[in-house]
Predicted model as a PDB file, atoms N, CA, C, CB and O in Angstrom, pLDDT in the B-factor column:
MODEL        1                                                                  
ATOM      1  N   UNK A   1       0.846  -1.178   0.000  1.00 72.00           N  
ATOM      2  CA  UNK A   1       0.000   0.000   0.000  1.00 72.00           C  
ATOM      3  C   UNK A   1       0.889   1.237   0.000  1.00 72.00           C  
ATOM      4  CB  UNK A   1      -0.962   0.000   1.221  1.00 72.00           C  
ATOM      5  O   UNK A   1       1.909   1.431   0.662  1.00 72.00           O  
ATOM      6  N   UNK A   2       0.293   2.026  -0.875  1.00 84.00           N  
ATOM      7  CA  UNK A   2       1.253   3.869  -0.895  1.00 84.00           C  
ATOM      8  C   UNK A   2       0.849   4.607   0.344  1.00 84.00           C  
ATOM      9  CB  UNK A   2       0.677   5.206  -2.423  1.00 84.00           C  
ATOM     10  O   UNK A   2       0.010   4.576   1.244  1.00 84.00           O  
ATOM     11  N   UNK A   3       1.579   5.085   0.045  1.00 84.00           N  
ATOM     12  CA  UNK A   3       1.580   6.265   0.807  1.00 84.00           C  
ATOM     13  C   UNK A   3       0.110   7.196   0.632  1.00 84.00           C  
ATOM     14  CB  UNK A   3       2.908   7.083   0.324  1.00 84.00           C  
ATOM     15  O   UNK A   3      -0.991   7.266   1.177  1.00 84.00           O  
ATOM     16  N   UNK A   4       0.506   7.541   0.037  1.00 80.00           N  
ATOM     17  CA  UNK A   4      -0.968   8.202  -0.576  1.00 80.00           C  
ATOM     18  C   UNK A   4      -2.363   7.326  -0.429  1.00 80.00           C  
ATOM     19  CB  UNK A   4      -0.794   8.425  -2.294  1.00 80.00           C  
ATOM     20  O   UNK A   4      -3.356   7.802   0.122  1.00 80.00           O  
ATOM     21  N   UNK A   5      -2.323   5.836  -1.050  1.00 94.00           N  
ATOM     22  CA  UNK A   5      -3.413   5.442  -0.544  1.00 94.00           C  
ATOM     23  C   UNK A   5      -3.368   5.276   0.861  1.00 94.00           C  
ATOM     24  CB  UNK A   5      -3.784   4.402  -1.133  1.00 94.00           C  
ATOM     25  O   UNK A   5      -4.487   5.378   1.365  1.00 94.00           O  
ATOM     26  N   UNK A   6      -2.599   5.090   1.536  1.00 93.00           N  
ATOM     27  CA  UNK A   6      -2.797   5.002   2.959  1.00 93.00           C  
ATOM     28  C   UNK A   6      -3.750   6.223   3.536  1.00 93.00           C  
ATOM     29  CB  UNK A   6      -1.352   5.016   3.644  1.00 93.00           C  
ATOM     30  O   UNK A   6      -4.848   6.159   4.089  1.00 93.00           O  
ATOM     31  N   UNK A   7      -2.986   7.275   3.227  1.00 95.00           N  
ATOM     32  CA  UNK A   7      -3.862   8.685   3.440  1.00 95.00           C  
ATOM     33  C   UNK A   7      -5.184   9.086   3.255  1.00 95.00           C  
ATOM     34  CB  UNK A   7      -3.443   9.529   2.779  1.00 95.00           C  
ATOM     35  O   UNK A   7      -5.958   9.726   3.967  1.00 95.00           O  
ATOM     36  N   UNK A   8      -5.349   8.248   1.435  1.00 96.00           N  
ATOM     37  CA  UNK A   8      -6.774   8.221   1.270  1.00 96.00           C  
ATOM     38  C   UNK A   8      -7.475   7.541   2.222  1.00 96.00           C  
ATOM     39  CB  UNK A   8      -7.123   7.715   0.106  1.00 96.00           C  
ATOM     40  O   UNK A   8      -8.430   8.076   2.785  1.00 96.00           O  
ATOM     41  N   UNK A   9      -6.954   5.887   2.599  1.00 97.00           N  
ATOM     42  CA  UNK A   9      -7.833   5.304   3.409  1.00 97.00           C  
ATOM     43  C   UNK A   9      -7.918   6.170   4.308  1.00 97.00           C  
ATOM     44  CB  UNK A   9      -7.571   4.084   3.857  1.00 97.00           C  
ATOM     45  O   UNK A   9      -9.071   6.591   4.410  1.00 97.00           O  
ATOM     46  N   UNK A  10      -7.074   6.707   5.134  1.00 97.00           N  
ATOM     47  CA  UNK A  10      -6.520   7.062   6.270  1.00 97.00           C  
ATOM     48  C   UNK A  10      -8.282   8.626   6.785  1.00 97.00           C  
ATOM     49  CB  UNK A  10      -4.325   7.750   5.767  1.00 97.00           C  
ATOM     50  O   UNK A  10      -8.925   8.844   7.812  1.00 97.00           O  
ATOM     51  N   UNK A  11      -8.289   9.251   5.325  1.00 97.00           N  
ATOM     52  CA  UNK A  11      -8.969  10.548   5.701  1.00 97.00           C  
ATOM     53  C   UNK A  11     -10.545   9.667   5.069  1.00 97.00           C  
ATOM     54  CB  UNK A  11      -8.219  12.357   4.717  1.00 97.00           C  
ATOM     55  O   UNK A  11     -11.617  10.206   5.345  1.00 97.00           O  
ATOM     56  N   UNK A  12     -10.552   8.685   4.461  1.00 97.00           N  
ATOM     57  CA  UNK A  12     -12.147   8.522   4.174  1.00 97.00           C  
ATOM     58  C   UNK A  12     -12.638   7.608   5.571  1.00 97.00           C  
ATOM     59  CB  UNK A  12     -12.502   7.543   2.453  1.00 97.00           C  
ATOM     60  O   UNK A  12     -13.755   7.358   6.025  1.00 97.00           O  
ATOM     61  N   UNK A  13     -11.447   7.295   5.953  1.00 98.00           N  
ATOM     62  CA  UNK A  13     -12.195   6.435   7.533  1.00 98.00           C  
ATOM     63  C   UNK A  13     -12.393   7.517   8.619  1.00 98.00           C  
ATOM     64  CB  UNK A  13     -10.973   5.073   8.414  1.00 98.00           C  
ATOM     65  O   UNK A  13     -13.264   7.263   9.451  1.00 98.00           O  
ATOM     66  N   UNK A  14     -11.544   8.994   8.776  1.00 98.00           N  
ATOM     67  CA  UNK A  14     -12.311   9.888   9.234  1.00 98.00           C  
ATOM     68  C   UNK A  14     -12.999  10.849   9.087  1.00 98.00           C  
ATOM     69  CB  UNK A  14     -12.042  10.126   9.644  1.00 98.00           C  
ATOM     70  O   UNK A  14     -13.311  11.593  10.016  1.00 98.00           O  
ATOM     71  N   UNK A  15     -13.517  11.069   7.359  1.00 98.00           N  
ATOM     72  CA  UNK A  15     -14.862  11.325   7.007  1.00 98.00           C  
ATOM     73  C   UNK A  15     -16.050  10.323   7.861  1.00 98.00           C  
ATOM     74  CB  UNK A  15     -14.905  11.098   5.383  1.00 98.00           C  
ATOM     75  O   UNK A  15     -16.685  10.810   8.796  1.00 98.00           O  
ATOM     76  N   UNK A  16     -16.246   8.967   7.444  1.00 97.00           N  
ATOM     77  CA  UNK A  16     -16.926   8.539   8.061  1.00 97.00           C  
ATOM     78  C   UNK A  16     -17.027   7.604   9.710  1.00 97.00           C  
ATOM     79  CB  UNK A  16     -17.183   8.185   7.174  1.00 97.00           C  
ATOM     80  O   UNK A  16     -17.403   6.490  10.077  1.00 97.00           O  
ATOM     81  N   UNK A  17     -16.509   8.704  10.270  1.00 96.00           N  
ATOM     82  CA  UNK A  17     -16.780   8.915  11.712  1.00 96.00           C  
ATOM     83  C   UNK A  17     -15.905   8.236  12.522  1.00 96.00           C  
ATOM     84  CB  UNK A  17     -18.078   8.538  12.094  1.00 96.00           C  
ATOM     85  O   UNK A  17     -15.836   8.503  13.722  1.00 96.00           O  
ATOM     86  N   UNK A  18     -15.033   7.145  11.862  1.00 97.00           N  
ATOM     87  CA  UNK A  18     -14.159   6.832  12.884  1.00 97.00           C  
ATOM     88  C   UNK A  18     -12.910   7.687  13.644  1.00 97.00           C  
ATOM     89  CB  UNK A  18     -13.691   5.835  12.390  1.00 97.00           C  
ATOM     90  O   UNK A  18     -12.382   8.545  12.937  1.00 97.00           O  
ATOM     91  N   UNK A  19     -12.569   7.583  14.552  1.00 97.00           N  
ATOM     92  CA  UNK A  19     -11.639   7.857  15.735  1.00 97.00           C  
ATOM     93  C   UNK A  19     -10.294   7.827  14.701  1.00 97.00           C  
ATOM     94  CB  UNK A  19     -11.694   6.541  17.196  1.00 97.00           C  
ATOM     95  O   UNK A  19     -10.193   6.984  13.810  1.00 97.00           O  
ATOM     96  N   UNK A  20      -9.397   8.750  14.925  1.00 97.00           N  
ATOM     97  CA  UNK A  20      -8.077   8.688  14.981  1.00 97.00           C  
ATOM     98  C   UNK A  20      -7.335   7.292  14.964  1.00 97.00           C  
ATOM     99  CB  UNK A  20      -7.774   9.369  16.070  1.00 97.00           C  
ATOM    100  O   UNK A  20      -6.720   6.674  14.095  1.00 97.00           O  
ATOM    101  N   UNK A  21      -7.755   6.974  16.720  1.00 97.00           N  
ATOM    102  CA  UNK A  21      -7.110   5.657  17.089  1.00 97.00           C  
ATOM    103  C   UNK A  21      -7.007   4.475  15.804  1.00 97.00           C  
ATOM    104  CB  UNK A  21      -8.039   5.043  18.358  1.00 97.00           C  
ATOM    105  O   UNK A  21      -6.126   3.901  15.162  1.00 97.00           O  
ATOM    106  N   UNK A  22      -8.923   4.529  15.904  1.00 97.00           N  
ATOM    107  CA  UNK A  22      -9.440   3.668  14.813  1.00 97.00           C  
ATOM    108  C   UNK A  22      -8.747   3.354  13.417  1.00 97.00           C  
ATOM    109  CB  UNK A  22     -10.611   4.210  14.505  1.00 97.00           C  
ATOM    110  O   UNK A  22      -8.770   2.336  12.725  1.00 97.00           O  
ATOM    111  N   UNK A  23      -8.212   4.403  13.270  1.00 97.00           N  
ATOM    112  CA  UNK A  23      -8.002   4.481  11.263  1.00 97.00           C  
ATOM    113  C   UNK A  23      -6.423   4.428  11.627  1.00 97.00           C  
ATOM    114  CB  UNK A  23      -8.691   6.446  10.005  1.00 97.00           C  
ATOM    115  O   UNK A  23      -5.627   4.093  10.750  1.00 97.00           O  
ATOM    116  N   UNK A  24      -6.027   4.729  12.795  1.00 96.00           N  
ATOM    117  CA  UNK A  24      -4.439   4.037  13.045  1.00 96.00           C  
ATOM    118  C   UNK A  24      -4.540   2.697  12.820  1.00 96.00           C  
ATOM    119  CB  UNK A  24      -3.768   4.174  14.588  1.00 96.00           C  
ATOM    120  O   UNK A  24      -4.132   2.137  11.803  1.00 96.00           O  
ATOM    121  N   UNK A  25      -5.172   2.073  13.914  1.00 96.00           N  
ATOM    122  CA  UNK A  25      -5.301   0.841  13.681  1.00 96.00           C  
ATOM    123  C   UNK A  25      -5.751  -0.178  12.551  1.00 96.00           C  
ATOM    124  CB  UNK A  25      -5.803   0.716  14.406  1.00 96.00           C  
ATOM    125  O   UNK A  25      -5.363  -1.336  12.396  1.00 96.00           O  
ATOM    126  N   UNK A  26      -6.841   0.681  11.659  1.00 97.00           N  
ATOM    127  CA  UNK A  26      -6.917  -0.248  10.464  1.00 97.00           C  
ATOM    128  C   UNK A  26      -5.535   0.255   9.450  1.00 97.00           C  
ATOM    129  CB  UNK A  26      -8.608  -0.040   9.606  1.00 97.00           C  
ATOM    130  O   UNK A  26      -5.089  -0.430   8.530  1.00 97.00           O  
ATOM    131  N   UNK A  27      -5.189   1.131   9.722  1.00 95.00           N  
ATOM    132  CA  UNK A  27      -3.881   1.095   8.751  1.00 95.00           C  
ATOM    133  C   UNK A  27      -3.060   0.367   8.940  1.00 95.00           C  
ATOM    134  CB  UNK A  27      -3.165   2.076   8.636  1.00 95.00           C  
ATOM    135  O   UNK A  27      -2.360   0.131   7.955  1.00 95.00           O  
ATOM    136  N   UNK A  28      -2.753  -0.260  10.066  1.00 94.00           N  
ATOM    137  CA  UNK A  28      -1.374  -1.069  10.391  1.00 94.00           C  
ATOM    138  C   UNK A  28      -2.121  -2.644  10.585  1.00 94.00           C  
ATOM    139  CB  UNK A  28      -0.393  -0.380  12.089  1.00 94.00           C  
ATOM    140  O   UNK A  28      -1.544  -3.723  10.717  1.00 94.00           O  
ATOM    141  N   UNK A  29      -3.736  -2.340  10.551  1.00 95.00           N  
ATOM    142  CA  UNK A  29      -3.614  -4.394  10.076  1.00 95.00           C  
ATOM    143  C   UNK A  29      -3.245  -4.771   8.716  1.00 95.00           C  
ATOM    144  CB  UNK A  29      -5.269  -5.352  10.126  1.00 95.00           C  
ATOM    145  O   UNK A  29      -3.272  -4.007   7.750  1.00 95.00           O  
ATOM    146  N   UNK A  30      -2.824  -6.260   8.699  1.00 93.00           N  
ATOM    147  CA  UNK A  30      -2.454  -6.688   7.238  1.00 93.00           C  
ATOM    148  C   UNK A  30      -3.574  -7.476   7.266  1.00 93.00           C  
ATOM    149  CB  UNK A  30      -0.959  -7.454   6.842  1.00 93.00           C  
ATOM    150  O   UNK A  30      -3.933  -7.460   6.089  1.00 93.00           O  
ATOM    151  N   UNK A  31      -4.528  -8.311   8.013  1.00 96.00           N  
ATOM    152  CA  UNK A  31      -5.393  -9.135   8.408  1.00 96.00           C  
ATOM    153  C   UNK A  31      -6.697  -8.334   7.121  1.00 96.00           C  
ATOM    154  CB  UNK A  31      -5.613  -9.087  10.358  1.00 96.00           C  
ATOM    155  O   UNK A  31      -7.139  -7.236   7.460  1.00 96.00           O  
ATOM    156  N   UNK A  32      -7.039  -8.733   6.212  1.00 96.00           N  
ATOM    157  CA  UNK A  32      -8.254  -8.547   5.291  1.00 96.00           C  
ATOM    158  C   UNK A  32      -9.657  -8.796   6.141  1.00 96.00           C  
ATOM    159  CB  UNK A  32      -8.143  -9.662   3.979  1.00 96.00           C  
ATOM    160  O   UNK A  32     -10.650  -8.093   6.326  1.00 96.00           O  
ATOM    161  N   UNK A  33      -9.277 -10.118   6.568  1.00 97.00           N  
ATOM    162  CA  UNK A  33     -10.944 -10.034   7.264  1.00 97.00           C  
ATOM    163  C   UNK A  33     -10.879  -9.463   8.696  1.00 97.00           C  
ATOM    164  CB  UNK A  33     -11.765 -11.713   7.442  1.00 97.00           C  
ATOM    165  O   UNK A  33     -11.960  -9.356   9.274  1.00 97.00           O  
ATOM    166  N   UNK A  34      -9.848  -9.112   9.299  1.00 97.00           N  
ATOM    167  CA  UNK A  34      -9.888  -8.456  10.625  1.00 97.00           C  
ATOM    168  C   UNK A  34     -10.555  -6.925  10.174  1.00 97.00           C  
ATOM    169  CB  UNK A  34      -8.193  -8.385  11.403  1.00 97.00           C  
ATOM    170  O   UNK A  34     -11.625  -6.474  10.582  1.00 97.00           O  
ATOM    171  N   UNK A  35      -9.558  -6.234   9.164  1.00 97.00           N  
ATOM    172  CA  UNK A  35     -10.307  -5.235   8.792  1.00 97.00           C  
ATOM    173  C   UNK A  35     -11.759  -5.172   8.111  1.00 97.00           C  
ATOM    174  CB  UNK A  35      -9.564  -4.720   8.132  1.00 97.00           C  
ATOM    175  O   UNK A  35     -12.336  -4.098   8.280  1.00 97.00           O  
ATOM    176  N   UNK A  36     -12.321  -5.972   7.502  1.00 97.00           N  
ATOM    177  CA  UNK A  36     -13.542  -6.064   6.996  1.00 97.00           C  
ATOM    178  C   UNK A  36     -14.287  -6.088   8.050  1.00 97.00           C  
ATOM    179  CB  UNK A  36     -13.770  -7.072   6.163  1.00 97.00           C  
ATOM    180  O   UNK A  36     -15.120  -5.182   8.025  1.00 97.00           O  
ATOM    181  N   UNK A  37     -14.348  -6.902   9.181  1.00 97.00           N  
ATOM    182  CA  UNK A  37     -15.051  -7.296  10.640  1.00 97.00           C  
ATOM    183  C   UNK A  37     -14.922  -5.418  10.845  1.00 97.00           C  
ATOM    184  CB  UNK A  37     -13.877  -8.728  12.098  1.00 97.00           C  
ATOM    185  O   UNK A  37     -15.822  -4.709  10.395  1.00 97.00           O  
ATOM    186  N   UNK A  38     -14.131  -5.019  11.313  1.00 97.00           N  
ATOM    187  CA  UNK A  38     -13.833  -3.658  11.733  1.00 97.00           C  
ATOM    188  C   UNK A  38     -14.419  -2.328  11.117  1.00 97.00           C  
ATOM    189  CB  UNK A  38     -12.532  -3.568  11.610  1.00 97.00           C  
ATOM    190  O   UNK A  38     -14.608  -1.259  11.696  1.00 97.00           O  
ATOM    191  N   UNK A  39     -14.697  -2.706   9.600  1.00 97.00           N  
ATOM    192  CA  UNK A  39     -15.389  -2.171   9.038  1.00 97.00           C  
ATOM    193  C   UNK A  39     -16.963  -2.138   9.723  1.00 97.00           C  
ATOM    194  CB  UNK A  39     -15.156  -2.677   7.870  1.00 97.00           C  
ATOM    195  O   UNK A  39     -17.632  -1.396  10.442  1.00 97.00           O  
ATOM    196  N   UNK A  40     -17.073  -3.257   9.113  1.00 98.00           N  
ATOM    197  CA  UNK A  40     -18.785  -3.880   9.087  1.00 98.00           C  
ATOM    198  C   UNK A  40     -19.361  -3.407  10.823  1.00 98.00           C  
ATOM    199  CB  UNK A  40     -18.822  -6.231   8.814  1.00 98.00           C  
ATOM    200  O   UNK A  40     -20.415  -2.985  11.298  1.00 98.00           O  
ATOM    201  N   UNK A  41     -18.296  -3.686  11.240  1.00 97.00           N  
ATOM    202  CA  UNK A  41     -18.999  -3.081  12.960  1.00 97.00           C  
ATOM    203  C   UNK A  41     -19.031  -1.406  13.493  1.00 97.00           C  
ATOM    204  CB  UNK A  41     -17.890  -3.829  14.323  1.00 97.00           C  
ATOM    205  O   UNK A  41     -19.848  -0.940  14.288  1.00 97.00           O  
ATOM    206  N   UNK A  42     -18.119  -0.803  12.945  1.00 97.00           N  
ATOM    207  CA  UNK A  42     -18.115   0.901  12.381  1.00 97.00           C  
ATOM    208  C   UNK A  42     -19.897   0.460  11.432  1.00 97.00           C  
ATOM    209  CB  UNK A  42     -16.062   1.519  10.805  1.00 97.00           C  
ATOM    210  O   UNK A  42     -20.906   0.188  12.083  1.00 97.00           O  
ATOM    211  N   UNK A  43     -19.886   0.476  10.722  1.00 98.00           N  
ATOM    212  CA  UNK A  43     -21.047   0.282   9.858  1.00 98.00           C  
ATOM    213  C   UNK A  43     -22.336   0.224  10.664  1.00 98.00           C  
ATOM    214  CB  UNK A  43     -20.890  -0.991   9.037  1.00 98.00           C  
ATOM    215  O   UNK A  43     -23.204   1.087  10.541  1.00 98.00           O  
ATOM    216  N   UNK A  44     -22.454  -0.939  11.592  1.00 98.00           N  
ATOM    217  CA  UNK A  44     -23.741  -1.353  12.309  1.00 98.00           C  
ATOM    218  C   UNK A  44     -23.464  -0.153  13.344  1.00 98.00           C  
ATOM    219  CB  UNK A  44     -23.871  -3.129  12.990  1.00 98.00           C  
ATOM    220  O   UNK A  44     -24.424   0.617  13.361  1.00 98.00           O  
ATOM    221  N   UNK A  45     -22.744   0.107  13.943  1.00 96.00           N  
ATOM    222  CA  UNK A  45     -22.928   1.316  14.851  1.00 96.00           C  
ATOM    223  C   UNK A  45     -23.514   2.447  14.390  1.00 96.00           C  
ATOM    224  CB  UNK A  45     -21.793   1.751  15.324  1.00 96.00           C  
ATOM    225  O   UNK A  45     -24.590   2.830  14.850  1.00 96.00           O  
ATOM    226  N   UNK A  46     -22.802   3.160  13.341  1.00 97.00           N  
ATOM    227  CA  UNK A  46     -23.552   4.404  12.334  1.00 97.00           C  
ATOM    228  C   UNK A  46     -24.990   4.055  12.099  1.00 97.00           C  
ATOM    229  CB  UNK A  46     -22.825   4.559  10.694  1.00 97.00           C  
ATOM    230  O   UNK A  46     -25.769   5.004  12.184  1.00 97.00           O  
ATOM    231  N   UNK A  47     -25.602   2.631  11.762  1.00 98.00           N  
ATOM    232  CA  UNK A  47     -26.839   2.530  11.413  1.00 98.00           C  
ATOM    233  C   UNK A  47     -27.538   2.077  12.029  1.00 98.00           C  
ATOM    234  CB  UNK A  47     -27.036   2.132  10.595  1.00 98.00           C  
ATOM    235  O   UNK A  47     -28.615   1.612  11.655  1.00 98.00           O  
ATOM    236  N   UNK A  48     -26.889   2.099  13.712  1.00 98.00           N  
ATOM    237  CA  UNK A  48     -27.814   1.661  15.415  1.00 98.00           C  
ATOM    238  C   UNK A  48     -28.336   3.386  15.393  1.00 98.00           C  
ATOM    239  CB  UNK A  48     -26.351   1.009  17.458  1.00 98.00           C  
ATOM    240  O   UNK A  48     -29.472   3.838  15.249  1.00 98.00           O  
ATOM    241  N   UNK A  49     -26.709   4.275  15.646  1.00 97.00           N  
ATOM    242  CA  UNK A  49     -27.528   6.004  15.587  1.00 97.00           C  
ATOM    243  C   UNK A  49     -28.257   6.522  14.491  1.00 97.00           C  
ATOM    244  CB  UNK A  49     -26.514   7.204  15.659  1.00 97.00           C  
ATOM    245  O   UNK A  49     -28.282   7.736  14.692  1.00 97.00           O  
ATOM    246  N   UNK A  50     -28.999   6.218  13.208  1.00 98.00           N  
ATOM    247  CA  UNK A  50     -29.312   6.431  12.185  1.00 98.00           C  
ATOM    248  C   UNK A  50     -30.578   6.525  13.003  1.00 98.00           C  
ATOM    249  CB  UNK A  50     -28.962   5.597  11.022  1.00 98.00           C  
ATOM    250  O   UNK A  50     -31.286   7.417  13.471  1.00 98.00           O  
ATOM    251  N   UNK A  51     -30.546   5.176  12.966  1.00 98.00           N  
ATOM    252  CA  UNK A  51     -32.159   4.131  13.688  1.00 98.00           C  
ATOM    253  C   UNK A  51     -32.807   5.158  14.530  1.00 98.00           C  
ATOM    254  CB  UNK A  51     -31.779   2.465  15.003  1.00 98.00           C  
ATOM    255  O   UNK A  51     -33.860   5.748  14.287  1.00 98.00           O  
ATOM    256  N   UNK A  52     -31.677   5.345  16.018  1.00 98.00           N  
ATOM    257  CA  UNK A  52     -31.952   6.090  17.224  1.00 98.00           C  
ATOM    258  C   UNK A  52     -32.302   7.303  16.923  1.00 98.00           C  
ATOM    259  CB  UNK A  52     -30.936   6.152  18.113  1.00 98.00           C  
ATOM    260  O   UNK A  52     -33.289   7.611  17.590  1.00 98.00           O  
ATOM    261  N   UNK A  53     -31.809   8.505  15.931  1.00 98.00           N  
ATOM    262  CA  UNK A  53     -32.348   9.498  15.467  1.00 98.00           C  
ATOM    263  C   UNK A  53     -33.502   9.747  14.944  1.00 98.00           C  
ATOM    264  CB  UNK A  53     -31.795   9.780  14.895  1.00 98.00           C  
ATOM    265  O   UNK A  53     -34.255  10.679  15.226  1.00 98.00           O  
ATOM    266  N   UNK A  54     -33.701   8.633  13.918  1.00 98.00           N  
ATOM    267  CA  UNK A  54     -35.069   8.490  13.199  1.00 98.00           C  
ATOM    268  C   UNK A  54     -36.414   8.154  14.284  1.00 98.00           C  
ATOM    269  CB  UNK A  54     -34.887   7.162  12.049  1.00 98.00           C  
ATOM    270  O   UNK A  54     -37.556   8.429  13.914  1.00 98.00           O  
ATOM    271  N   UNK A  55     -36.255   7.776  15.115  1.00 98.00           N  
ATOM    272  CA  UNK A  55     -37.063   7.309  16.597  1.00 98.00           C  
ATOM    273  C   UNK A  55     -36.693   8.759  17.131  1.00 98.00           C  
ATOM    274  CB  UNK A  55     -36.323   5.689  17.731  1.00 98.00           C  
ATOM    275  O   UNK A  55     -37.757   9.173  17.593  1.00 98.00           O  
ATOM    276  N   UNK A  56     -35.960   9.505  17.263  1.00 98.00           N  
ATOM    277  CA  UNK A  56     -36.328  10.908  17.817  1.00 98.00           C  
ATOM    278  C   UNK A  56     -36.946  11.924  16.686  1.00 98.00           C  
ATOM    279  CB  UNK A  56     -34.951  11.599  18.457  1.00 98.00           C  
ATOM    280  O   UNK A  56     -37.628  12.874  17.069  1.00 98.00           O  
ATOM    281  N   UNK A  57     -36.736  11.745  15.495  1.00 98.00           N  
ATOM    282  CA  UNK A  57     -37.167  12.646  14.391  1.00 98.00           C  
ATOM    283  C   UNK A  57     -39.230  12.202  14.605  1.00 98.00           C  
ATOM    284  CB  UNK A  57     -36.122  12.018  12.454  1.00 98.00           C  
ATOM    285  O   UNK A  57     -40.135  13.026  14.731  1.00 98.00           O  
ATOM    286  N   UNK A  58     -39.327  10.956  14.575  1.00 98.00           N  
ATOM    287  CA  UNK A  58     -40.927  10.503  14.664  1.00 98.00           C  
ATOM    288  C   UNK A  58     -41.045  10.644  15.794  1.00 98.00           C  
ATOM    289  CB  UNK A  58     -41.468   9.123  14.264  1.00 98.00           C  
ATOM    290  O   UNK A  58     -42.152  10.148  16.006  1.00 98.00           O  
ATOM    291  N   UNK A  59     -40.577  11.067  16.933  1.00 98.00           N  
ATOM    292  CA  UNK A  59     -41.332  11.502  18.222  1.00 98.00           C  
ATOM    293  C   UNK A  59     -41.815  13.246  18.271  1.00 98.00           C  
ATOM    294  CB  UNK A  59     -40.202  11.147  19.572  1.00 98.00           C  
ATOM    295  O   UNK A  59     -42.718  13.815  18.886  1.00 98.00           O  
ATOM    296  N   UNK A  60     -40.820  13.717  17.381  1.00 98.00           N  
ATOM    297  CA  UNK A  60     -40.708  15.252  17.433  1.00 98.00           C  
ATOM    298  C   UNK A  60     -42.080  15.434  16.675  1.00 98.00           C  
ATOM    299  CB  UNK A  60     -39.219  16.018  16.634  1.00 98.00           C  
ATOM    300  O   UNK A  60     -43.036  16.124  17.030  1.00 98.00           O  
ATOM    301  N   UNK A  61     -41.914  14.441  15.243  1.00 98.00           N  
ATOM    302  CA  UNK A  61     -43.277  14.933  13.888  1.00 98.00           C  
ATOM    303  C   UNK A  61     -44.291  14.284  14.644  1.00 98.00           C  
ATOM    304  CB  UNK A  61     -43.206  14.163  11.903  1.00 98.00           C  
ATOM    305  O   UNK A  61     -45.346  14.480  14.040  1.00 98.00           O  
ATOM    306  N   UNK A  62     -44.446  13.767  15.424  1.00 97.00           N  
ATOM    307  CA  UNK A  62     -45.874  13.401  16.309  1.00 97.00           C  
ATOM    308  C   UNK A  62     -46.349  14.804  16.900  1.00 97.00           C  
ATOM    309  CB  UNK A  62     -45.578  12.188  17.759  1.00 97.00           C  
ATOM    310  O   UNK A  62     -47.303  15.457  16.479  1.00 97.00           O  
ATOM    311  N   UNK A  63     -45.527  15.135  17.927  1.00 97.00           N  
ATOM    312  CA  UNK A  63     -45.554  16.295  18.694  1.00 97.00           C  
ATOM    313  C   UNK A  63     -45.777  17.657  18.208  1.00 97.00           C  
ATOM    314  CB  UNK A  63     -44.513  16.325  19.264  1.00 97.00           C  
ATOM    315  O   UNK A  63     -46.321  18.582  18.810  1.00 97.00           O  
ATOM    316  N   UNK A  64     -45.163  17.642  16.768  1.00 97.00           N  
ATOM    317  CA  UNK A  64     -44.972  18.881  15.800  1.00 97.00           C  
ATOM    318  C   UNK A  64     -46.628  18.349  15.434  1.00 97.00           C  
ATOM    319  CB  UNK A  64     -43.404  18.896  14.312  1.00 97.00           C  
ATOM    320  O   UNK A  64     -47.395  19.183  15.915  1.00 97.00           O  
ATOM    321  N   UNK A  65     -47.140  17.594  14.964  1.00 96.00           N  
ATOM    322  CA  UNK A  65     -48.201  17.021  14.515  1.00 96.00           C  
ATOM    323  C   UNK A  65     -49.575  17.683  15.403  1.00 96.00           C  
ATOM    324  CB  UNK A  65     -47.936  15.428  14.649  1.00 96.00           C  
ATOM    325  O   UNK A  65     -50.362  18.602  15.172  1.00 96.00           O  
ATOM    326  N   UNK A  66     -49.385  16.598  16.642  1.00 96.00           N  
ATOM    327  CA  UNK A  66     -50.486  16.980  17.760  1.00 96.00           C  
ATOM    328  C   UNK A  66     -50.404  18.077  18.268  1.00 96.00           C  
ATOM    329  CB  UNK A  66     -50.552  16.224  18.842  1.00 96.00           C  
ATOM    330  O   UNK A  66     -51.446  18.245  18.902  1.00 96.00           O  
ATOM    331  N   UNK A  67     -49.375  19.450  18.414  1.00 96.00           N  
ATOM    332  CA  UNK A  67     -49.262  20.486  18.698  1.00 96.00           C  
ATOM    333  C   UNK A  67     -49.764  21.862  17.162  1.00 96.00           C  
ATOM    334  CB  UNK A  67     -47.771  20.312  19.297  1.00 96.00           C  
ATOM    335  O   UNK A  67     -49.789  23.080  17.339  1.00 96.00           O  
ATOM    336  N   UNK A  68     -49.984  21.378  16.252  1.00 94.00           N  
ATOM    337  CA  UNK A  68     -50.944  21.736  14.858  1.00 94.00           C  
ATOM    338  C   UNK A  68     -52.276  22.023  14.710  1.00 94.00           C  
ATOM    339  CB  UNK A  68     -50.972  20.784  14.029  1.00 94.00           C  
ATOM    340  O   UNK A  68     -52.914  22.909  14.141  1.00 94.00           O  
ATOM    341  N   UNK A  69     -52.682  20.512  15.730  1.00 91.00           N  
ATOM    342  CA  UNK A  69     -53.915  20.183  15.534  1.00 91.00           C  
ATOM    343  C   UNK A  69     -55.243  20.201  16.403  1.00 91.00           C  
ATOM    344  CB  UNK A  69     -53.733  19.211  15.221  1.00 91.00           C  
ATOM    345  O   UNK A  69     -56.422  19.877  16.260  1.00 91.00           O  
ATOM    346  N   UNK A  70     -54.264  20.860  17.575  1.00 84.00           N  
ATOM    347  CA  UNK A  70     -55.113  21.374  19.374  1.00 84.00           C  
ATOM    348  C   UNK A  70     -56.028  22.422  18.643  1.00 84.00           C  
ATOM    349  CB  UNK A  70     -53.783  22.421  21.036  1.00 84.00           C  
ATOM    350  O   UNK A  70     -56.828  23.100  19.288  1.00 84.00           O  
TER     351      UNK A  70                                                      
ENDMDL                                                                          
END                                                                             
């Protein structure tokens, strides 16, 4: 791996939300499926808070809703 792609990986893993630590650490595995696992679980986390937001966005448009319609 370059240099440069390292970097790329390096800044698109903290575009999408991982830690410093994190994108240290997937840079220095050689392990393919360690990093894929590492991926995929970054992944399910982002789309546990997706979930959790969307469950506060439909509590708000209820409220925004029933506060319309008094």
């Amino acid at each position: 791996m370059t240099n440069v792609n390292k970097e790329n990986i390096y800044r698109n893993l903290l575009d999408a939300g991982c830690s410093r630590d994190f994108a240290d650490d997937f840079i220095h595995l050689e392990d393919k499926q360690k990093k894929m696992k590492l991926l995929s679980c970054h992944r399910c986390s982002l789309l546990d808070k997706i979930h959790e937001y969307q469950k506060q966005l439909d509590c708000l448009d209820y409220l925004i809703y029933s506060t319309k319609n008094k």
